[in-house]
N, C-alpha and C positions, 0 to 999 in steps of 0.2 A: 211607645218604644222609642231610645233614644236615636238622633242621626246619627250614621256611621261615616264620622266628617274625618275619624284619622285615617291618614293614609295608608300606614302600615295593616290596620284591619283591609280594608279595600283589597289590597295588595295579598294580603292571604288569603282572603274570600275567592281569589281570582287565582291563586297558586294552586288551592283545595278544589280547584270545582265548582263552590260554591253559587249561583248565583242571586244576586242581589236584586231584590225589592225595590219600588221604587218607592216604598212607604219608608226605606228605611237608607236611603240615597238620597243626596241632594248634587244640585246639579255644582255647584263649587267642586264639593268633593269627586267626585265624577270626574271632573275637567282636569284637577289634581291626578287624578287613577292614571288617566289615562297618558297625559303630558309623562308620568316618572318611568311607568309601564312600558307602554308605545314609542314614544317620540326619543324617549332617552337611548336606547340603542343604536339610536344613527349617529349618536354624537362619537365618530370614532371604532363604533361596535363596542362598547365598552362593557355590553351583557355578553359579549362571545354568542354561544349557542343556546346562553338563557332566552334569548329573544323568543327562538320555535315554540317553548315552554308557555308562553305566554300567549301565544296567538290560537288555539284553541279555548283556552279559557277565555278570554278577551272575545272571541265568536260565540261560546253558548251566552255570554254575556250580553250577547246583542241579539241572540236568537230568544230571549227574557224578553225582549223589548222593554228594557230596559232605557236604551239609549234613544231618547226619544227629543225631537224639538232641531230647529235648525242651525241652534248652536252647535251640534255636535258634528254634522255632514264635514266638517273640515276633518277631525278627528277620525270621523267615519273612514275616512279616505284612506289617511295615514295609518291605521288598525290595517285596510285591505295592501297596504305598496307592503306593509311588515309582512302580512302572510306571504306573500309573493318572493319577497328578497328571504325572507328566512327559508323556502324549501330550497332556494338557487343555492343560498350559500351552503348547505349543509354538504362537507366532503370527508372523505376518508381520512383514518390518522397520518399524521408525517410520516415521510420513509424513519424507520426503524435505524437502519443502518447506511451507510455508504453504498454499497452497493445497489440498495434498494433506488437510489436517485437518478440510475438507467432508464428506469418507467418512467420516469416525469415526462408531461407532453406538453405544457404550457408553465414557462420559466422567463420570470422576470429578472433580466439582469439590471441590477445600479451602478453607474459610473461613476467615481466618487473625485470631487473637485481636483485630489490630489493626484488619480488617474489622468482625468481628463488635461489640465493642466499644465503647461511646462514650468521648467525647474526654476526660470526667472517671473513666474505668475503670469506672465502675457502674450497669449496665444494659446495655441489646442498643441498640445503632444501627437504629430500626426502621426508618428511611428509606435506609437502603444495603442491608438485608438485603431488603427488601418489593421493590427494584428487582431483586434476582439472587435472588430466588427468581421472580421473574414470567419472566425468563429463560430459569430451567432448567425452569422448567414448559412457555413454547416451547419447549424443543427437546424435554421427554418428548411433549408433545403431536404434535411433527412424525415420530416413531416410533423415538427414538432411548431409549437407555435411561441415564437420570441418576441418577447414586451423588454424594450430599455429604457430606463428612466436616465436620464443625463444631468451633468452638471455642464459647467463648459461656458453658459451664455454671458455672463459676464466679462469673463476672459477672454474672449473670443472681441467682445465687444471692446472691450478696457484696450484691447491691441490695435486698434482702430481708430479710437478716441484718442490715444497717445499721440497717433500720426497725427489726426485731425490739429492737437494742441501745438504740435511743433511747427506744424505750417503756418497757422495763425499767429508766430511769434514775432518780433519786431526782429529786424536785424540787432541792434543793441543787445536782446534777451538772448541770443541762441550765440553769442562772444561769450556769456558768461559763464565762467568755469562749474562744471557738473557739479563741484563739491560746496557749490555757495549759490546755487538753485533755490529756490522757495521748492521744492516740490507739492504741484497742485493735486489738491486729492479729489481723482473723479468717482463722481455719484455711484454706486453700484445699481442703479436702478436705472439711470442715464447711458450704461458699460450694457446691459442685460439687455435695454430696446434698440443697440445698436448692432446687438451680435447675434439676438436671437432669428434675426432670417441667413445669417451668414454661416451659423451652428448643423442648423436645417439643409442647408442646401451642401455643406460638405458629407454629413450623413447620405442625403440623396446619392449625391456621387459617388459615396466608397458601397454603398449597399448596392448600386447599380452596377457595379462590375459582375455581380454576381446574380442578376438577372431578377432583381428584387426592388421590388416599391416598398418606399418608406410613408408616415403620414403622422405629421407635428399635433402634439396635444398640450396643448397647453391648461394648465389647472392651479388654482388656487384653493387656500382652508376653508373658505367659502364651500365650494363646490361640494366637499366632503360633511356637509352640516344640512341640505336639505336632501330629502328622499329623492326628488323628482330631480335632484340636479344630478344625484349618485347614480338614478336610475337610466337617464339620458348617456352618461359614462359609461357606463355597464355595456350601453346600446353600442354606444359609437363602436368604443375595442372589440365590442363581438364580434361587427359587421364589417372592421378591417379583418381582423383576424379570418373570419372566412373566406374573404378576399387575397388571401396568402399576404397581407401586407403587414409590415414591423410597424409596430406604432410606439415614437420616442415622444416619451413623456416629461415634462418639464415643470415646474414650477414657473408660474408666469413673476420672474422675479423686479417686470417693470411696474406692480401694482404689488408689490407683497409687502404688509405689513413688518413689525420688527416682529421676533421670533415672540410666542405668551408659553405662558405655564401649559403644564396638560391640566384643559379643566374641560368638566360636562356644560351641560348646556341651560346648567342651571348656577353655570361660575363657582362648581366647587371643585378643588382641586383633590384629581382622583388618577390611582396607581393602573385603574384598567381603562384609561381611555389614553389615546395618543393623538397629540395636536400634530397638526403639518409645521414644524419649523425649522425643518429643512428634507433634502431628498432621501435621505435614510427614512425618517418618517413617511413621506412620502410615496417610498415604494413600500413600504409596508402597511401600507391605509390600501394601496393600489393593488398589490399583489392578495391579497385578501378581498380584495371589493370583486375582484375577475375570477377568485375561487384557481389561482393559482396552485399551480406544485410546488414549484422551488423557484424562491429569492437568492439571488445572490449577489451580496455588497462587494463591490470590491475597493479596497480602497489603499491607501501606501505603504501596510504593515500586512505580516504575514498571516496575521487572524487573532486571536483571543490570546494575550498572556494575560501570567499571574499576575502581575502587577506592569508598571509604565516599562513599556520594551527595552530602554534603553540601561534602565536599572538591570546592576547586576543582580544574578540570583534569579530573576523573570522568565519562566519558561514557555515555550506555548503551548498551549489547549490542543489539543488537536479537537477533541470531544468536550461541550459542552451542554449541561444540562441546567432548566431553567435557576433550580436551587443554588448551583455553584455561583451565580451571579452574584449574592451577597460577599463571598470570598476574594473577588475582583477588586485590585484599585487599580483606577483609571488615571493617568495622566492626561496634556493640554489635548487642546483642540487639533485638527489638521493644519498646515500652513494656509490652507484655502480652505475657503468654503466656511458654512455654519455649520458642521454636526464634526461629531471628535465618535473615539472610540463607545465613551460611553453611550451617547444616541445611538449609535450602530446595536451592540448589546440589548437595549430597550427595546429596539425598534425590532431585532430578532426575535426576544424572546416573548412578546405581543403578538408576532405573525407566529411562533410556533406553536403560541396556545391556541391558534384557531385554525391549525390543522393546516399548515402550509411548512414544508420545509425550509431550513435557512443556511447557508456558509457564508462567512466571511472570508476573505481572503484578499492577497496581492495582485492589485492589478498590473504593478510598475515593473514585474520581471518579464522572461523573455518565453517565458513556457508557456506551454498553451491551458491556461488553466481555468479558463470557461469549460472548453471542451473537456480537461479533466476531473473535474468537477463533476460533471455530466456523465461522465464514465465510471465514477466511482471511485477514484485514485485519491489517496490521502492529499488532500490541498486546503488549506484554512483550517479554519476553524469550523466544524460543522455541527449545528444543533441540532438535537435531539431527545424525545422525554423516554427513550431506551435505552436503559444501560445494563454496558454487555457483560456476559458473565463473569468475565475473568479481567486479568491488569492488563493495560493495555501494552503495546510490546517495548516501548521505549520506557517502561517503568520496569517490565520483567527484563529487560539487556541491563539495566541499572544493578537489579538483583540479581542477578548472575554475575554480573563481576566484581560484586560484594562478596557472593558466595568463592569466587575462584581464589579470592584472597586469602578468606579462611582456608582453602583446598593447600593452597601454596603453604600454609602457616603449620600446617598436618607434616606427621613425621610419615616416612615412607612406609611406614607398617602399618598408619591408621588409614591411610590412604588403601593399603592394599584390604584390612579388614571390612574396606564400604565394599569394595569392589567383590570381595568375595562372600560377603551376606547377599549383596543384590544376585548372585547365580544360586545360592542355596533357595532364596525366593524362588527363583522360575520354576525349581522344581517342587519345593513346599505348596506352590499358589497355581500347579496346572491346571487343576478342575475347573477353577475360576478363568484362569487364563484365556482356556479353550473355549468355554460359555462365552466369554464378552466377546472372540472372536467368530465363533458361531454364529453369534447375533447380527455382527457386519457380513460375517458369508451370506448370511439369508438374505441380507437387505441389498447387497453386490447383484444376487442372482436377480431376487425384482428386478433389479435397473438395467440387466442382460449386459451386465460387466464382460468381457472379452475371455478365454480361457484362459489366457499369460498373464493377465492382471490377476484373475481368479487364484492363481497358483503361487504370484507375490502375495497374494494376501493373504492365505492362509499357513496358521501353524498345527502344529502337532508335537505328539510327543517326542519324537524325533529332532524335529528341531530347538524345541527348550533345549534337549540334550544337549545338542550339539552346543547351544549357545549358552550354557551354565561353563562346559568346559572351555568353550573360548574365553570368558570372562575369566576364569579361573587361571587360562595363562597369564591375561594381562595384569591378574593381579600379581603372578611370579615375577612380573617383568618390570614392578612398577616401581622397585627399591634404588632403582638407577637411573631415575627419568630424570627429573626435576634436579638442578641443581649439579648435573656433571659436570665437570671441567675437560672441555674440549682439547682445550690451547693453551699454555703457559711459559710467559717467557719475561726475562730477569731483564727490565726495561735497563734500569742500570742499577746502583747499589743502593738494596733497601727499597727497592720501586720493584713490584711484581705486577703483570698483568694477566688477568684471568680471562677466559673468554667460557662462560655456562650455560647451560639450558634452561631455560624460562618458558611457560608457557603464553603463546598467541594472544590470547586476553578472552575476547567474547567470542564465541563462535554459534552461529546459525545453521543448520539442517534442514534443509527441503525434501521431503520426501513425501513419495506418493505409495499406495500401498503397504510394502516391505513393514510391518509392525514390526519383527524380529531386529530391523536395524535400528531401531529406541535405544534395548541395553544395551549393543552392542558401540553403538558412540557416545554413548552417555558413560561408559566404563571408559571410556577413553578418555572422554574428555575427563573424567574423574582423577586416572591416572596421572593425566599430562597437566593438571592442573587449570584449567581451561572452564569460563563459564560458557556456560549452553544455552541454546536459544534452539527448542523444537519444533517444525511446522510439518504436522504431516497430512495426510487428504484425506476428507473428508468420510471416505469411505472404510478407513479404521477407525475411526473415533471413537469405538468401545475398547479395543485392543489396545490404543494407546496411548488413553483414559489409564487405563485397571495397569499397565506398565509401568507409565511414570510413577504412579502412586506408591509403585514397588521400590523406583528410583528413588522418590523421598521419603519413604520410610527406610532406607539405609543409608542415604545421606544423613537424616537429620541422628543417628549413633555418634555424631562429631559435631551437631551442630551446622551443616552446610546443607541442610534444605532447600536453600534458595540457590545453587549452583546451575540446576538442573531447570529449566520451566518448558512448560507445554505451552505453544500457543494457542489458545481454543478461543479468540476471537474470530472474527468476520475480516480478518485485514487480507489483503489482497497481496499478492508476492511480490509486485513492485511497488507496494508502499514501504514495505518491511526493507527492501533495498534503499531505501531513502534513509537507515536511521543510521547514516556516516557518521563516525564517530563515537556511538555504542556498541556497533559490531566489527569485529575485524576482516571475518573472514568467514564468505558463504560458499555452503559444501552442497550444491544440488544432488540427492540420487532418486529420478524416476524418468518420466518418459523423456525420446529425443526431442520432443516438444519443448515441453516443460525444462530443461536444460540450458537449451539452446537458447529461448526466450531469456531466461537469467542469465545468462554471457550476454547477452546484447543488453538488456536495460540496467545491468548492475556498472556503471559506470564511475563509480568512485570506491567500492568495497571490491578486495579480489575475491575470486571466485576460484573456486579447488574440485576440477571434477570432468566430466566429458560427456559428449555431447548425445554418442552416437558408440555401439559395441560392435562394428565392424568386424566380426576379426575371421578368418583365415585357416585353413590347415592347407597346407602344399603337400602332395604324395610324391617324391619323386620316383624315377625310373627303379632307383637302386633300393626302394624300400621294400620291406618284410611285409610280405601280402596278410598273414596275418594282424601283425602289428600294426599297419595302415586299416586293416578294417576295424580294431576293437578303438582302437584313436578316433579315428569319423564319429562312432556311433558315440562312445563317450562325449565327444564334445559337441554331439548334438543333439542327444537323446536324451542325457542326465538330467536336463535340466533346461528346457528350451527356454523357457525366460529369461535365466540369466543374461546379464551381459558379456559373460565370458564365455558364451556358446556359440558355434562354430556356425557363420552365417554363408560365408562361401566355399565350398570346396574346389581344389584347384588340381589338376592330375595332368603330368607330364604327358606329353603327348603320345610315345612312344604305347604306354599304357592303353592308349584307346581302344585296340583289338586284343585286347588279353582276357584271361579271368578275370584278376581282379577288378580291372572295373567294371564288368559285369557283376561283381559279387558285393562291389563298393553300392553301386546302385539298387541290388536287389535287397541289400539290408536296408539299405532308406525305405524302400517301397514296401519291407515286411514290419518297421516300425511306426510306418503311417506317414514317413516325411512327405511332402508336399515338395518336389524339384522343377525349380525354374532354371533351365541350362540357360550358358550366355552363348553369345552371338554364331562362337565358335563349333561350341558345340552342337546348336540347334539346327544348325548347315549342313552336319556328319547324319542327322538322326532322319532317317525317311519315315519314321511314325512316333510321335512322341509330345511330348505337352508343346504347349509354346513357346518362344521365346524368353526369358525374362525382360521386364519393361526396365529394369536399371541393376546395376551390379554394386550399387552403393546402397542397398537395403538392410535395415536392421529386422527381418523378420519378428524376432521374438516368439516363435514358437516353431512346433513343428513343420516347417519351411525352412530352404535353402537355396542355394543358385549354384550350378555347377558349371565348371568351364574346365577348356584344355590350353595350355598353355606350351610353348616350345621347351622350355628350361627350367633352370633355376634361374638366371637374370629375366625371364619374361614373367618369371611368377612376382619376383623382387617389385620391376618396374607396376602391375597389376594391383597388388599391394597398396604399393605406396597411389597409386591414382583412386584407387574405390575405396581404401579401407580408412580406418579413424586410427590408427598407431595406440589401438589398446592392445588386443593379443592377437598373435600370429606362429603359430606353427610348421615346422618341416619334418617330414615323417622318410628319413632315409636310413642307409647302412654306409653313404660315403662321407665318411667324415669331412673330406677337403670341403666336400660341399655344403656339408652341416653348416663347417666356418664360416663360409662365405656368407652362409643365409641368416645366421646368429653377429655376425659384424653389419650386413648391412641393410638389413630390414628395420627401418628407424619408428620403433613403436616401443611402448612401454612394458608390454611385457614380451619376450620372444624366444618359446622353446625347440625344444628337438627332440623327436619322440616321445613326447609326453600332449597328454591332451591340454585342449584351452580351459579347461576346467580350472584346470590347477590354480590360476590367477587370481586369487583370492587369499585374504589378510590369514583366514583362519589354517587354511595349507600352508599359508609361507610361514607359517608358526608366529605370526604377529598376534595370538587370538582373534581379534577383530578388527574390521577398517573403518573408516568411514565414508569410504568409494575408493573407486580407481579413477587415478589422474591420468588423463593424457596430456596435459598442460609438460612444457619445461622447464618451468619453472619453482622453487621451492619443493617440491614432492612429486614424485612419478609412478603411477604402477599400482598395487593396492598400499593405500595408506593408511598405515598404523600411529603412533604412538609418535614415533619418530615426525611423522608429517604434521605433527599440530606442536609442533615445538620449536621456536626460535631460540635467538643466542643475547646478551648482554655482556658486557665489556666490566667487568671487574678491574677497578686498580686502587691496590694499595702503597701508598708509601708516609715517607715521615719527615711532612712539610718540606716537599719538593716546590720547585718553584721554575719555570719556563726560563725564565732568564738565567737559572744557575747552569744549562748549557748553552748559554753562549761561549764564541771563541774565548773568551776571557773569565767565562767562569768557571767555578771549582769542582763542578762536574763532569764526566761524562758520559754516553749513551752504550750500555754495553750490549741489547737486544739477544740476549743468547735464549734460545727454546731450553723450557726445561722440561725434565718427564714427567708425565701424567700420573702421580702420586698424589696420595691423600693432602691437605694440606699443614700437616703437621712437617712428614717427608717433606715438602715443598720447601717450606719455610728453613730448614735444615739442609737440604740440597743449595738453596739459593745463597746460603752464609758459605758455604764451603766453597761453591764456586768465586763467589767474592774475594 
């Protein structure tokens, strides 16, 4: 039988199972098996997790007794450090998505030359580094374990050596002018054994503010090429690491070679191994060799573009997957340092194939983006071999104001026929409707969803109704939106100025629950010409899934599919508040939470909407006992979720010892209300619930807080202290008093005998809103059609020119308003007046 001397047989003898004879094995080949097999995996890991594959076959190989004679014990050894390092390394897949990078416990950050570095190359940046090391000190402090690889020693050192040069100059040399200097160029190897105990010992001291020991490692390509030197590595970071201690990892760059190719260890150059030549590399030899979670590069650019950042047209990545790498050009190097964008990239997407997550991002700004990072918030460029179902949301704000365009280009009839196929749908598609919302009820109840949540999220046939016929107005209403002429006035002769209704551009929805509020602003924004950007919770995403689909399929009767989009990625609510200058304008409607949180972090996009639905009814003395009870119960009973349901009741004092508020209260208690009096009243009651803990509550369900107040000015001043200025009501017969309380109760919406119900887009005959504002600015109250529409400045004339009204030119300014007529009338009006 012949020897089995090729290696590739060998090689699949040992992939199959098989093993081998030693009648049919020679010891050459053998030593070949095992050198390509074994030993080749340390060069780099360049088998990944082919390695494990091979360390069972390679053991019944030797359980053959096969491997026989004392040549091989060295071999022998290296087969057992493989078995060993390939079950350490084997770890779970990369986070999936962003948020997934919460659970990471062990995160290798990289400081990249041009972090680390000041803007004139010499010295450390201490106010970018003092920021991200306070950082990584939170999260070792939160029980997570921080490895930083550093650049810095050179620099650090080259600022030291400079002095050094300058002292050592002759008087002669240090007279002669800066601009006719030889400039000496120091060693960067001579700069790196000067800086690196000076690198160290600044580390020490900014981590010890924080109650934290550091420990200097120093490593070279070497170290990463033999088992026993990886395995010592491996040893040392554990054993600081359980010692709570950050361990800054360096390149030892007073002994480092020039930068070589990536080759294996047999000097051939190969796509799955990665050479150390520089710290990008580096940390990702490291971060994989520690069975790390997340790497994270940071370096002087905001993360992955299409192509060199500074090139126009170049957008950036948020999300990258390993394939899109070939799509990538990479422009130079960094101003510092050996590795440029492209190492970074390689060096990512090598650590993401072995199951370690990766982002790139900006180290040089002023946000905390270690820590965000960490938390999930859109920051870099973040790798990933998952990708998400749908466009990611700055590509759907792109096509929505694509789509608004075409919306805008629509004549006011085709506009109103989308509007009014999407209500003839609701009713066509309840069956279905109902079913996909059934399906989220079900999965609401598992999760032991709240009852007021429970009742925003469900529909019925009742409410399609109600919401086909509101659609139905907006589309009566939608022949006068777009393109009105507010203002017109005859600048001077032949110069007319217009002033018209335009729609907002992209608009954003936040919304929790409420599936019914889908059609309802997406008819809006339909009408008003307005692209959409949808995000609603989680807990509909069958309802409105099967909704929008309604939406595009009567958008696209004209072509404008893309107006409308659902966000059904994974993105977080303040990342989506980041895409300034895709969206104009976010309409929050769900909890006070969720609100409020979006007023605070939306800090460059306005925000259209409220916080909190305080709102109010005051009884006074001179109201109709009747009337005062069917008002309470209506605006608390109807619909306790809403936000236009009546959260405090207020009852003139005189009232206290009468029927009616016996009869005010016995109807709460026969409807089931739950009453928390305030302070006032819980003083008067010798047996009765508790106090209320605050009079500034938004219940949201059946609960309310009842008080007695002296007047009409004591209800007024009450008001305005606990309530949020959405609706408030007064329930009398004195008219003087009605005025008083309709002028000065400064809230958005504020009736008089009528319930707080009423406050709503679809009563005010608006069809639909897309909340109520308590803002005062742009729009107040529920907002319709009107609130998602701004103005533009029309003017035409015929070759006017600024200097023709100077004092001495042959024009002048006649600014006369003219009336709000068609423009044909206009044009006709404005000759006459001339």
């Amino acid at each position: 039988m012949a020897l089995c001397c090729n290696l590739r047989h060998v090689q699949a003898s040992l992939k199959n199972g098989y093993p081998l004879c030693s009648k049919t094995t020679n010891i050459g080949c053998l030593r070949r098996t095992i050198k390509s097999s074994a030993y080749a995996p340390f060069d780099g890991l360049s088998k990944g997790y082919a390695t494990s594959r091979y360390q069972h076959d390679t053991l019944t190989f030797h359980n053959h007794s096969v491997l026989r004679g004392p040549l091989l014990n060295h071999n022998l050894k290296l087969i057992q450090h493989q078995r060993n390092f390939s079950r350490t390394d084997v770890r779970d897949r990369s986070a999936a998505f962003r948020s997934d990078l919460k659970h990471c416990r062990k995160i290798v950050v990289k400081l990249g030359s041009a972090v680390i570095t000041r803007d004139d190359e010499c010295g450390v940046a201490l106010g970018r580094l003092a920021s991200i090391v306070e950082q990584v000190s939170e999260l070792q402090l939160s029980g997570r374990q921080m490895l930083v690889v550093t650049s810095g020693a050179v620099a650090f050192g080259k600022q030291r050596l400079q002095h050094e040069v300058m002292l050592s100059q002759s008087m002669r040399e240090t007279l002669i002018p800066s601009n006719e200097k030889v400039q000496s160029l120091l060693d960067p190897r001579a700069c790196a054994a000067a800086g690196q105990s000076g690198l160290m010992s600044m580390y020490q001291s900014m981590f010890s503010q924080y109650g934290l020991a550091t420990a200097q490692v120093l490593v070279t390509k070497a170290d990463f090429h033999h088992d026993y030197t990886r395995s010592n590595l491996r040893a040392t970071i554990s054993e600081l690491l359980k010692m709570n201690i950050i361990p800054i990892i360096n390149a030892n760059d007073v002994i480092a070679p020039p930068p070589e190719p990536d080759l294996d260890l047999h000097g051939v150059r190969s796509p799955g191994v990665i050479s150390i030549k520089d710290n990008d590399s580096l940390a990702a030899r490291l971060a994989v060799e520690v069975n790390s979670d997340l790497l994270i590069l940071l370096s002087d650019v905001d993360g992955i573009y299409s192509g060199p950042p500074e090139e126009e047209g170049s957008r950036l990545l948020d999300i990258m997957y390993p394939g899109d790498v070939v799509g990538v050009r990479f422009g130079g190097k960094s101003r510092v340092g050996l590795g440029g964008m492209e190492s970074k990239v390689k060096s990512a997407v090598w650590t993401l194939e072995r199951g370690c997550s990766v982002v790139i991002a900006n180290g040089m700004k002023k946000d905390d983006v270690v820590l965000n990072i960490v938390n999930g918030r859109k920051s870099g460029t973040f790798f990933t071999e998952t990708k998400p179902a749908g466009v990611s949301p700055d590509l759907q704000a792109t096509k929505a104001r694509e789509g608004s365009r075409i919306l805008q280009a629509l004549n006011p009839d085709q506009r109103a026929e989308i509007i009014n196929r999407l209500a003839d749908l609701l009713l066509e598609r309840k069956e279905v409707i109902l079913t996909a919302n059934k399906r989220d009820l079900n999965k609401a109840r598992m999760s032991n969803m709240s009852t007021p949540m429970l009742a925003r999220l469900s529909l019925n046939e009742h409410k399609l109704k109600s919401l086909s016929d509101g659609l139905k107005q907006i589309a009566a209403s939608s022949h006068d939106t777009l393109g009105r002429i507010l203002q017109k006035t005859l600048v001077a002769e032949d110069l007319i100025l217009k002033k018209v209704t335009v729609p907002i551009g992209v608009l954003i929805v936040i919304f929790e629950s409420r599936p019914d509020c889908l059609p309802q602003v997406a008819s809006l924004a339909i009408c008003s010409g307005n692209g959409l950007l949808l995000k609603g919770g989680k807990e509909a995403t069958e309802s409105n899934r099967l909704l929008h689909s309604l939406v595009e399929e009567a958008l696209d009767m004209h072509g404008a599919k893309d107006a409308v989009q659902l966000i059904n990625t994974r993105e977080q609510i303040g990342d989506l508040l980041q895409l300034e200058g895709l969206i104009d304008l976010v309409i929050p409607r769900g909890s006070n939470e969720m609100v409020s949180r979006i007023n605070r972090e939306s800090k460059s996009i306005p925000v259209l909407g409220h916080s909190d639905g305080i709102c109010h009814v005051y009884v006074d003395e001179r109201a109709d006992p009747d009337m005062a009870v069917r008002i309470v119960r209506d605006s608390k009973c109807d619909y306790p979720a809403a936000c236009n349901a009546m959260e405090t009741l207020l009852i003139h004092k005189n009232l206290r010892d009468t029927p009616l508020f016996d009869e005010m209260l016995d109807m709460l208690r026969a409807e089931k209300v739950k009453i928390h009096p305030g302070p006032r009243l819980a003083c008067s009651l010798k047996f009765g619930p508790a106090e209320a803990k605050s009079l500034k509550v938004e219940y949201s369900g059946l609960e309310c807080a009842v008080e007695v107040v002296d007047g009409i000015n004591s209800a007024i001043d009450h008001i305005h202290k606990y309530g949020s200025a959405h609706t408030d009501v007064i329930v009398t017969q004195d008219e003087a008093t009605a005025e008083h309380f309709l002028k000065s109760v400064d809230s958005a919406c504020v009736f008089h005998n009528a319930s707080s119900r009423f406050a709503d887009g679809y009563r005010f005959g608006l069809g639909a809103e897309v909340g109520i504002s308590t803002t005062r600015i742009h729009a107040r109250g529920p907002v319709g059609v009107e609130g998602l529409l701004t103005t533009k400045w029309i003017l035409e004339g015929s070759g006017d020119c600024v200097q023709d009204f100077s004092q001495v030119g042959p024009k002048k300014y006649i600014h006369q308003v003219l009336p709000l007529t068609s423009d044909s009338e206009g044009d006709e009006e404005a000759e006459t007046s001339s």
